[in-house]
C-alpha positions in Angstrom: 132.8 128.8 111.4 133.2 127.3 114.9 130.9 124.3 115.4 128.1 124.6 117.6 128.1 123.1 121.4 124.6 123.1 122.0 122.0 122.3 119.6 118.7 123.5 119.9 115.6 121.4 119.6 112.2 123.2 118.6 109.4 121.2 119.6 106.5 121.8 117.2 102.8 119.6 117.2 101.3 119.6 113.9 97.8 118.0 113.0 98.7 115.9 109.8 95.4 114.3 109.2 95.0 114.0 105.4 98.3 116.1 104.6 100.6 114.7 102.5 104.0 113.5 104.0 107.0 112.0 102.8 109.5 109.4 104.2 112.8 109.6 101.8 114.1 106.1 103.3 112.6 102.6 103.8 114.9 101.2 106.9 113.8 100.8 110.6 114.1 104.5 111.5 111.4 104.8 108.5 109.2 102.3 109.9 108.9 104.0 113.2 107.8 106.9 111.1 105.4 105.4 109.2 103.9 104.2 111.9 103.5 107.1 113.7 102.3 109.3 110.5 99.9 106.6 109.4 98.4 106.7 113.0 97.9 110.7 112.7 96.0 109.6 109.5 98.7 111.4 107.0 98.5 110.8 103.5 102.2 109.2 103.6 104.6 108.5 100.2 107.7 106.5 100.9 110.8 106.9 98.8 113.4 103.9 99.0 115.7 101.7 96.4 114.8 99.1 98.9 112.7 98.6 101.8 113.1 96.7 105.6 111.4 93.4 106.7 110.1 96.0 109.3 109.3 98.7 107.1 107.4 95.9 104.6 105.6 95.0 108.2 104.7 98.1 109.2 103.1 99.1 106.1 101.1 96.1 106.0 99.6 96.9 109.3 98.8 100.5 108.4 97.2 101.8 105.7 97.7 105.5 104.8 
């Protein structure tokens, strides 16, 4: 199968106020997204063996 030279992106805006999400992850990349989900009011679960200073921080300063 040849490999494809141009990806395509498909932007998509969903309302995510009290769904349930989960973050698989608990690095910096995961932070950013908790962030973001906790400020569109989701109902976020985060799945990690560990977790980031900046993850920890983040989820201190939001609460979803």
């Amino acid at each position: 199968m040849p490999a494809l030279e141009n990806a395509f992106s498909y932007p998509i805006m969903l309302k995510l106020q009290d769904k349930k999400c989960v973050i698989i992850g608990g690095g910096v990349v995961a932070a950013r997204k908790l962030k973001t989900l906790c400020e569109a009011k989701a109902q976020v679960t985060c799945i990690a063996p560990s977790f980031a200073q900046e993850f920890l921080e983040t989820a201190a300063l939001h609460s979803c």
